[in-house]
LUMKEGU-133093 format. One record per residue (C-alpha): chain; x, y, z. Coordinates in pm, whole numbers, m for minus. Layout:
<marses>
MARSE unit      u      v      w
MARSE    A      X      Y      Z
...
</marses>
This chain:
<marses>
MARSE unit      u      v      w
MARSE    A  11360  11849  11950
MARSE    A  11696  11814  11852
MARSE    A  11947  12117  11880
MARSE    A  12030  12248  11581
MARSE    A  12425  12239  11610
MARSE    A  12564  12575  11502
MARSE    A  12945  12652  11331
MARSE    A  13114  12848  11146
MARSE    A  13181  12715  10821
MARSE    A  13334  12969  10514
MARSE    A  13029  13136  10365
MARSE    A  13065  13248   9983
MARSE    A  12845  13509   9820
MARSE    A  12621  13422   9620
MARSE    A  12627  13042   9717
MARSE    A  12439  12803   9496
MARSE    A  12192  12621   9621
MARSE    A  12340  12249   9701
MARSE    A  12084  12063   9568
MARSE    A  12208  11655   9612
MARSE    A  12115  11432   9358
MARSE    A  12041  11096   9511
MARSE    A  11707  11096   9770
MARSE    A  11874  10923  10095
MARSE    A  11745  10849  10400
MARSE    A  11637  11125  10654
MARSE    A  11989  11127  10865
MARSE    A  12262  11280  10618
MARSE    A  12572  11389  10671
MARSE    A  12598  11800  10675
MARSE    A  12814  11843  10307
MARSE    A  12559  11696  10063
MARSE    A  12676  11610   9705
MARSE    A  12666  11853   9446
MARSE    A  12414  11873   9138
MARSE    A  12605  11639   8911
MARSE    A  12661  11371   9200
MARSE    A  12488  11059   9052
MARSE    A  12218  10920   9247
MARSE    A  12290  10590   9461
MARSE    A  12260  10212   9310
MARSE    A  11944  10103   9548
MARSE    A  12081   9774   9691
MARSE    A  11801   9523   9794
MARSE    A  11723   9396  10135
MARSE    A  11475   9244  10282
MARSE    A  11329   9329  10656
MARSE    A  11446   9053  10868
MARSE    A  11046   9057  11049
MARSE    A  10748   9290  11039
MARSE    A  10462   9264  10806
MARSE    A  10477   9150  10471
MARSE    A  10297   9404  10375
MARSE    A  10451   9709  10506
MARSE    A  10198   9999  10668
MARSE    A  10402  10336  10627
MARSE    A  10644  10523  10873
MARSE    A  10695  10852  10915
MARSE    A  11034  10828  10756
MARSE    A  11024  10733  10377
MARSE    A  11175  10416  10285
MARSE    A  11528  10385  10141
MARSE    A  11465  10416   9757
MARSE    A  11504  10051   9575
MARSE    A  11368   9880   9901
MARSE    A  11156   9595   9843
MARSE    A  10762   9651   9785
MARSE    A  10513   9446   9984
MARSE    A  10154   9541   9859
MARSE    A   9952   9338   9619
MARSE    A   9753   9539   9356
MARSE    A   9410   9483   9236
MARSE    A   9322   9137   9240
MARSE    A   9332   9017   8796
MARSE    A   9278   8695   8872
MARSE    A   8944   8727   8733
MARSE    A   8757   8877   8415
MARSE    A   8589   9229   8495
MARSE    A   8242   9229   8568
MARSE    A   8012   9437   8343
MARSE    A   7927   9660   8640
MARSE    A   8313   9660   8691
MARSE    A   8377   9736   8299
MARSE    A   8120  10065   8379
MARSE    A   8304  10169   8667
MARSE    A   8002  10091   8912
MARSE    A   8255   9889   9102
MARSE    A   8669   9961   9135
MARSE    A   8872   9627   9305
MARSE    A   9120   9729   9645
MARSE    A   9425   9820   9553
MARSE    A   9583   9612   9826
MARSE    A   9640   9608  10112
MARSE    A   9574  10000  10159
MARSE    A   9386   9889  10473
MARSE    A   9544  10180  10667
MARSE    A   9404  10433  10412
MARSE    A   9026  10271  10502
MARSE    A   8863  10334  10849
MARSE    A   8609  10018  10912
MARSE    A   8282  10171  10964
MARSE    A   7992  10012  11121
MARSE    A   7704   9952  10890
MARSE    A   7733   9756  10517
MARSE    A   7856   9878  10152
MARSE    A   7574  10000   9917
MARSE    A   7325   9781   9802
MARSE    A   7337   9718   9395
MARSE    A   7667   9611   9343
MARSE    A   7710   9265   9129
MARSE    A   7743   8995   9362
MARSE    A   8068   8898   9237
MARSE    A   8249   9242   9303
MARSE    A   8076   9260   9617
MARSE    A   8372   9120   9803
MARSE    A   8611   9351   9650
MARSE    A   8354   9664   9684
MARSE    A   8343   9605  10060
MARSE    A   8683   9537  10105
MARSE    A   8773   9917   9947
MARSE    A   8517  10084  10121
MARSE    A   8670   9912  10422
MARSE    A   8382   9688  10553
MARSE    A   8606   9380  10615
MARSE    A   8396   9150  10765
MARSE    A   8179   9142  10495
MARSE    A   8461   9133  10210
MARSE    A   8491   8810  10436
MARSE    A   8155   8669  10383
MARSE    A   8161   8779  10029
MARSE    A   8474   8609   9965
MARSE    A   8316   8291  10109
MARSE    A   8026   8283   9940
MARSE    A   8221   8313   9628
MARSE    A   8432   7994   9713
MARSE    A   8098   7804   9795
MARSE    A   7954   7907   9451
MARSE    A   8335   7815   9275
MARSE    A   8583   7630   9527
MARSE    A   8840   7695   9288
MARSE    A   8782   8079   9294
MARSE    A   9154   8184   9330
MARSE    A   9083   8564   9387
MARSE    A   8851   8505   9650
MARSE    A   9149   8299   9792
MARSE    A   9405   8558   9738
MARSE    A   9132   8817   9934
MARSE    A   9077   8546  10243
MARSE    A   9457   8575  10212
MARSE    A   9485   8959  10260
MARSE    A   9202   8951  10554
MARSE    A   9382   8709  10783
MARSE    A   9726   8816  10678
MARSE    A   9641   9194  10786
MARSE    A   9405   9092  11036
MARSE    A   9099   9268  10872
MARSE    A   8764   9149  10953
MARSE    A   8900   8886  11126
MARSE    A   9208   8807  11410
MARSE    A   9573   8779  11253
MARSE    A   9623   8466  11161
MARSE    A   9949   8461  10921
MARSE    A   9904   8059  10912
MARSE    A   9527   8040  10769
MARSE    A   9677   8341  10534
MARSE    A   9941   8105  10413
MARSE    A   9668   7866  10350
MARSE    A   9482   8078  10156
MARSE    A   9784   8232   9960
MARSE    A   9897   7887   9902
MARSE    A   9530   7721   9757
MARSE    A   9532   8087   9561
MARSE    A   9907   7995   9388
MARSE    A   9783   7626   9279
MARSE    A   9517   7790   9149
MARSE    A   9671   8032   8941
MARSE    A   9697   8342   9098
MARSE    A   9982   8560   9060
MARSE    A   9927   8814   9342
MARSE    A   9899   8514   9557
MARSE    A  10259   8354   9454
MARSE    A  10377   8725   9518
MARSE    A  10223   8722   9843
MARSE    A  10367   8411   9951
MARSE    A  10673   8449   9810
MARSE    A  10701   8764  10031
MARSE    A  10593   8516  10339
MARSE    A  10841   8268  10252
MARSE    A  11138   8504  10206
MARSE    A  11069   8677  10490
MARSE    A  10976   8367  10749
MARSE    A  10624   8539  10844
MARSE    A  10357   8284  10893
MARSE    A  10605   8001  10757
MARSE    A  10878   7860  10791
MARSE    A  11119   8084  10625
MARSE    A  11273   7952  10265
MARSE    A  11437   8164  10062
MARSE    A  11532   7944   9760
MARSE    A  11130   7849   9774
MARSE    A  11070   8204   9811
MARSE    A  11241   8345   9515
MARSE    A  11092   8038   9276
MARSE    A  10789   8172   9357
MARSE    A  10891   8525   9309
MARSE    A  11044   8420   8970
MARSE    A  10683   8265   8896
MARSE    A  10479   8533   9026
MARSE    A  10710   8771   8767
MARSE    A  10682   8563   8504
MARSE    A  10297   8641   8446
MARSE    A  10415   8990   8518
MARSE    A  10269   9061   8834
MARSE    A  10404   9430   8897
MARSE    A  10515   9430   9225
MARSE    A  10707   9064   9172
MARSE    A  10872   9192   8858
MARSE    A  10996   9513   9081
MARSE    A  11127   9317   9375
MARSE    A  11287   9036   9151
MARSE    A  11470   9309   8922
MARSE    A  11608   9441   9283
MARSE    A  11734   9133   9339
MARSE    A  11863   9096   8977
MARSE    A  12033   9441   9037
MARSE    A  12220   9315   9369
MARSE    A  12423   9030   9152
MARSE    A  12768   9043   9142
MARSE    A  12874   9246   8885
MARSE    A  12670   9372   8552
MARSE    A  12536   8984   8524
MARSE    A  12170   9044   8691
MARSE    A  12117   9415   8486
MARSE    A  11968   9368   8184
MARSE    A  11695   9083   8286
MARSE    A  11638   9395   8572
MARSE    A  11576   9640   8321
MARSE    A  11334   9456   8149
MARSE    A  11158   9364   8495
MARSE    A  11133   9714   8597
MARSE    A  11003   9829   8274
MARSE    A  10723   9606   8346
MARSE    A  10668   9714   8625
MARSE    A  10674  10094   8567
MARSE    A  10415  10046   8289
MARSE    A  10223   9915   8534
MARSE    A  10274  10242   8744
MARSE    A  10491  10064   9020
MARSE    A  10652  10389   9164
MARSE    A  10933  10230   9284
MARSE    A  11017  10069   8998
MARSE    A  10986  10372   8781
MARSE    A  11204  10592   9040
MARSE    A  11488  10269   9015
MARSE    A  11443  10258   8618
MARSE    A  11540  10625   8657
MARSE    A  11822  10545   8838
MARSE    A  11964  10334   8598
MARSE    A  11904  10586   8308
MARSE    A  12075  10847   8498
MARSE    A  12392  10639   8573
MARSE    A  12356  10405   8228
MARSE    A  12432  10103   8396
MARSE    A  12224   9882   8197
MARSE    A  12060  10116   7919
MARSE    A  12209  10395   7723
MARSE    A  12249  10729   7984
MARSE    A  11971  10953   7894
MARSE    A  11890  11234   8136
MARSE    A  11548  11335   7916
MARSE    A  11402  10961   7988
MARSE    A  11588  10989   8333
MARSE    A  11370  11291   8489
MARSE    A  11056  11185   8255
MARSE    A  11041  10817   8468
MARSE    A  11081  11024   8795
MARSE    A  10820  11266   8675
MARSE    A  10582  10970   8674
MARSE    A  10697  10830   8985
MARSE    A  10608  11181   9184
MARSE    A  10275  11192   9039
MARSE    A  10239  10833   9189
MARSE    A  10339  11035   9516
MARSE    A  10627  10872   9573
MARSE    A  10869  11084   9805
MARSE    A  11178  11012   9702
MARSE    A  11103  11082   9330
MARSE    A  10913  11402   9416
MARSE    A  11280  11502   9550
MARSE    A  11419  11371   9276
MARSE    A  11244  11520   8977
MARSE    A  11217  11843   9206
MARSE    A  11600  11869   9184
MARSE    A  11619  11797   8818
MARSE    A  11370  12071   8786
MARSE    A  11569  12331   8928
MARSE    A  11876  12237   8763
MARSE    A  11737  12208   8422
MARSE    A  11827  11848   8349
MARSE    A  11658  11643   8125
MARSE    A  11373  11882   8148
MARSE    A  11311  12245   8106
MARSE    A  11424  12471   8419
MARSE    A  11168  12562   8637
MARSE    A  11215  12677   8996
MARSE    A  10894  12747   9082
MARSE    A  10768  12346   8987
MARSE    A  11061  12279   9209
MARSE    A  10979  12460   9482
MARSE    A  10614  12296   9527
MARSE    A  10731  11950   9476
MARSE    A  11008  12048   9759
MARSE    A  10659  12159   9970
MARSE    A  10465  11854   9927
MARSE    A  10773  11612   9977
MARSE    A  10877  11829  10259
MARSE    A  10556  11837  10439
MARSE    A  10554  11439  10409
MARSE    A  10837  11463  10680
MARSE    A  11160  11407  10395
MARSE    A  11454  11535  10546
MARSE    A  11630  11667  10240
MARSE    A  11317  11844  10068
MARSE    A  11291  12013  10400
MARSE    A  11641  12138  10395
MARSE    A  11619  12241   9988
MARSE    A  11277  12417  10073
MARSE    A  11470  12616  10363
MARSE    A  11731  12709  10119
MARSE    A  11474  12802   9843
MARSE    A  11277  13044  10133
MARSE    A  11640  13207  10198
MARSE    A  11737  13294   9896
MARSE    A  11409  13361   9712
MARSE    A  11442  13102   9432
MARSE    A  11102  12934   9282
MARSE    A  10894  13093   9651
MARSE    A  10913  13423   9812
MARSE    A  11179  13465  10071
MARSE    A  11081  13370  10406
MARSE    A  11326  13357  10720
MARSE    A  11050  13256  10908
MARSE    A  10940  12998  10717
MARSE    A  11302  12860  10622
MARSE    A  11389  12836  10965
MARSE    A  11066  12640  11071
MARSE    A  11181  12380  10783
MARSE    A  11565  12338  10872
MARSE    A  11464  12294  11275
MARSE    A  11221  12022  11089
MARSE    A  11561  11928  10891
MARSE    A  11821  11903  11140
MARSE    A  11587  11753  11425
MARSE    A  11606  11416  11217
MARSE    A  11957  11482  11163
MARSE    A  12020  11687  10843
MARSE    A  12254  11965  10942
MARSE    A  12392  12265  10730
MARSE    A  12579  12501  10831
MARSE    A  12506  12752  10571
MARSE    A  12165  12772  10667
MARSE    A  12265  12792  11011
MARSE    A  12452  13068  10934
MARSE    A  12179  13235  10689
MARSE    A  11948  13243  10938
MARSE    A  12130  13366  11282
MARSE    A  11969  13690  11226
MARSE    A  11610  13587  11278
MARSE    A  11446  13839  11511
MARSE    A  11256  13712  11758
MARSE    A  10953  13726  11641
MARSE    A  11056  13534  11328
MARSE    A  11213  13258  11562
MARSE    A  10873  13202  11740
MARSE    A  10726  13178  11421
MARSE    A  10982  12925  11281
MARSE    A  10897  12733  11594
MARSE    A  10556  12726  11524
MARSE    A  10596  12628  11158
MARSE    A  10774  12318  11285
MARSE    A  10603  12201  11602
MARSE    A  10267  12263  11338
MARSE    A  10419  12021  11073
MARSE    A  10537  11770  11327
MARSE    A  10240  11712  11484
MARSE    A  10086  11700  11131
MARSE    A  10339  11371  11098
MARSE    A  10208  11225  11399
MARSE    A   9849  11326  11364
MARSE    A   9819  11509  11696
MARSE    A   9748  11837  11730
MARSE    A  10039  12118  11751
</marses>
């Protein structure tokens, strides 16, 4: 565990809470921006290797960081046992959410959502055979496609194989389907499974957007957003609105963004925390600091500390840096959660061991007795371990 580096700074009575606007990565310098700091442009990049379709880190991702993941498969009308709810299509690829069990999916199901069924429940192989038998009942069956596509792409059911996904993705596209342009768009920028082409890669991200596929629209208004200038903005805006009604976290937590700062659209702080709001329920970290912080200031929503204070938890207990550190100082001084030295200090060693100093909680919480200091330890070797799924 990293030390947590101890000084001296000039402590103030009564010292507000420094609660930074702007969700940054876990390593931050000590000072962090006040409450009316605005929060950072997100400037789009994209991973020079590593999946397409990104499986999650302990560490969330840098806010306005391209998307990889493919939602339900429309490329299709729903089936009447769909339309009842019998059967829900993967939202892709959540693969890592789904342990493959031995054994097949329920009987009953309609045989056309029977590939989709099994490939939520995570019985991959046979989302393979399903998918198969669909293209041998309608060769021109681009969902099935874009699902052969997922499998080999993630290596579900089947060996890797990021070439026969290309294939796939590619017989999907020129048959209509938008998740399978975005998917192949995301292969082709990238240079995963194909030779990489980024002018290719961004007419097929255009496309793929242009039947408002969600997670195209978000990833093309990022790279709208990163035009010289004001040029790219508006065309953004209307991307990302897309997007967010589709309930695209990241888009909604970027649309916020731009609401806050008004680059683009009128300021308006109400719309502002209302969009982040939405993006927390769709659990994205981030915005769960985000709206946390314009809870507890009051801004563009009613005050309220205590609403603050859990968001802080959840986000914190997701391993985020700075909700760690603004739950420590919340525990400290008793704002929204009961005070708790203990408690804070197990969340700043969290805090500080992935690089987020402060020196007034350092100071704060000198005094912990000994007793208080094992338990702080325990609080964060307990929450660690949680990250890493061992056990403390």
């Amino acid at each position: 565990m990293t030390t947590v580096r101890r000084r001296r700074p000039v402590l103030a009575i009564g010292l507000p809470l420094l609660l930074a606007v702007g969700a940054a990565p876990s390593a931050a310098p000590a000072q962090a921006p006040g409450p009316s700091a605005p929060m950072p442009l997100p400037v789009p990049t994209l991973p020079p290797d590593g999946s397409v379709f990104g499986k999650p880190t302990l560490q969330p991702g840098m806010p306005g960081s391209p998307i990889f993941t493919l939602p339900r498969p429309t490329d299709r009308a729903p089936s009447e046992a769909e339309r009842r709810g019998a059967v829900r299509g993967p939202i892709l690829p959540n693969s890592y959410d789904v342990k493959p069990e031995a054994g097949q999916p329920p009987a009953g199901e309609d045989t056309l959502d029977a590939a989709y069924g099994a490939y939520q429940r995570g019985y991959f192989a046979t989302a393979l055979q399903e998918a198969q038998r669909r293209l041998t009942r309608d060769s021109g069956d681009s969902a099935a496609m874009t699902l052969l596509g997922e499998l080999y792409s993630q290596g579900l059911g089947v060996p890797e194989d990021l070439a026969k996904a290309a294939v796939w993705y590619e017989r999907a596209e020129a048959a209509g389907s938008a998740n399978a342009a975005f998917a192949l768009a995301m292969m082709k920028l990238q240079g995963r499974g194909v030779p990489k082409d980024e002018p290719g890669g961004l007419a097929l991200l255009e496309k793929a957007a242009a039947a408002r596929q969600p997670a195209a629209c978000y990833n093309l208004a990022l790279v709208k957003l990163a035009q010289p200038g004001d040029a790219g903005t508006p065309e953004a805006v209307l991307l990302l609105r897309i997007a967010a009604e589709a309930e695209v976290a990241e888009a909604q937590y970027v649309l916020a963004t731009l609401y806050r700062k008004g680059t683009g659209v009128p300021r308006n702080d109400a719309e502002a925390t209302a969009l982040l709001a939405k993006a927390a329920a769709n659990r994205f970290v981030a915005a769960e600091v985000e709206y946390a912080i314009a809870l507890f200031n009051g801004v563009g929503a009613e005050k309220d500390e205590a609403a603050a204070a859990r968001l802080f938890q959840r986000a914190a207990g997701q391993g985020n840096a700075i909700a760690q550190n603004r739950l420590a100082r919340l525990l400290v001084t008793g704002r929204g959660v009961p005070r708790d030295l203990a408690e804070a200090g197990g969340w700043h060693m969290l805090a500080a061991g992935q690089g987020l100093t402060d020196p007034w909680l350092d100071e704060a919480l000198k005094g912990l007795s000994a007793e208080e200091r094992k338990q702080a330890d325990a609080l964060a070797a307990r929450h660690r371990a949680e990250l890493v799924g061992e056990t403390p």
